[in-house]
C-alpha positions as CSV (number, residue, x, y, z in Angstrom):
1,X,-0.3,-72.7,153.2
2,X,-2.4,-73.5,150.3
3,X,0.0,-75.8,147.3
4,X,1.2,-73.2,144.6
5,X,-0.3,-73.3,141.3
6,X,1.5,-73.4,138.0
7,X,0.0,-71.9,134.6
8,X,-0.5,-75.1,133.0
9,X,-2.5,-77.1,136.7
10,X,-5.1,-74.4,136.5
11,X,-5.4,-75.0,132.8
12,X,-5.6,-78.3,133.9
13,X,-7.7,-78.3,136.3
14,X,-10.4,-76.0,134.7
15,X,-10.2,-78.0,131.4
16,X,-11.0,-81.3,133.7
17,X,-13.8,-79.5,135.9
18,X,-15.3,-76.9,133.6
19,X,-15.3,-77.8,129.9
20,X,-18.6,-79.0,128.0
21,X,-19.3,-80.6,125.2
22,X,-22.7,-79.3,124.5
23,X,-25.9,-81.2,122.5
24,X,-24.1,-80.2,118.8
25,X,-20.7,-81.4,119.6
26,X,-19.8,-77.8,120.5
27,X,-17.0,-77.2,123.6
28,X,-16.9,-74.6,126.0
29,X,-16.1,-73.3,129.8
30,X,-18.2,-72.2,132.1
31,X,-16.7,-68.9,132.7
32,X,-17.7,-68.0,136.4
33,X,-15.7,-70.8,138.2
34,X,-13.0,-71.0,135.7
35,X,-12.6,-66.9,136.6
36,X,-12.6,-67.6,140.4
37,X,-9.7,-70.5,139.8
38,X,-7.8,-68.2,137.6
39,X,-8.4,-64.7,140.1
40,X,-6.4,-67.9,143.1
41,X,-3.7,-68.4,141.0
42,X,-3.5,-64.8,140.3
43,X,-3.2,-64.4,144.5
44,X,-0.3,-66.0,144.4
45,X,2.0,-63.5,142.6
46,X,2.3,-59.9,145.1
47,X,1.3,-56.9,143.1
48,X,4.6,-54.7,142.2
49,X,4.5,-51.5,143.7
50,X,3.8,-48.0,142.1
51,X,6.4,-46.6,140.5
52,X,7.3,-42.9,141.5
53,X,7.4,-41.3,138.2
54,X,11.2,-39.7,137.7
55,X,11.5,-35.9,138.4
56,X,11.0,-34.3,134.5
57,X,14.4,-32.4,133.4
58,X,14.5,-28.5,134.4
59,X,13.9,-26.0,131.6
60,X,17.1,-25.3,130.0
61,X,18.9,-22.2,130.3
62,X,17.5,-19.2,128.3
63,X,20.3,-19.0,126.5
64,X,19.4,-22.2,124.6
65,X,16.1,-21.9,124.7
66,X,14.3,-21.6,121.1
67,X,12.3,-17.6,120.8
68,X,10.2,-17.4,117.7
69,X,9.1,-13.6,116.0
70,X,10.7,-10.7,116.4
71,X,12.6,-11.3,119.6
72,X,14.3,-14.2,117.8
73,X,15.0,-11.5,114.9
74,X,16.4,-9.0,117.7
75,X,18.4,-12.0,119.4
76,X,19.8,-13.0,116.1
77,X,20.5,-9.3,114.9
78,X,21.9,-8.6,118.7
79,X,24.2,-11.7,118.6
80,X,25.6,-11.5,114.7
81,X,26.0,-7.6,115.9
82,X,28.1,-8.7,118.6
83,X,30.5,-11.5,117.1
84,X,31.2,-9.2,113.8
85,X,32.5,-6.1,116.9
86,X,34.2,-8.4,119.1
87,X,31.8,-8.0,121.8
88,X,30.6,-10.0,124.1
89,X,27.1,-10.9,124.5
């Protein structure tokens, strides 16, 4: 079993390996080899599985469901109707 790697050894290591200092006093990586250390440490940690996504909530009843136009005018007419008889709807 290959040692583990923490975050800051494969900064480490990539900083002692990789880094430059180029002909203007500029640094930098090279990126290829630095990617492959960083893709092993990534290895280490198992991928988390996919997530089933929850059932959505059922349409509510019609009851409480919102009409717009005229049958909301005829469901608002119809239930006002009914309260002011004593009737249920």
């Amino acid at each position: 079993m290959p040692p583990i790697l923490t975050a800051e050894h494969v900064v480490r290591r990539i900083a002692a390996k990789y880094a430059y200092v180029d002909d203007r006093g500029g640094v930098g990586i090279r990126l290829e080899p630095a990617a492959a250390i960083v893709r092993q440490y990534g290895e280490q940690f198992p991928r988390p599985r996919e997530r089933r996504q929850a059932p959505r909530a059922s349409k509510p009843p019609k009851s409480d469901r919102r009409c717009s136009g005229k049958s909301a005018e005829r469901a608002l007419f119809l239930n006002l109707g009914a309260k002011s008889l004593n009737i249920r709807a």
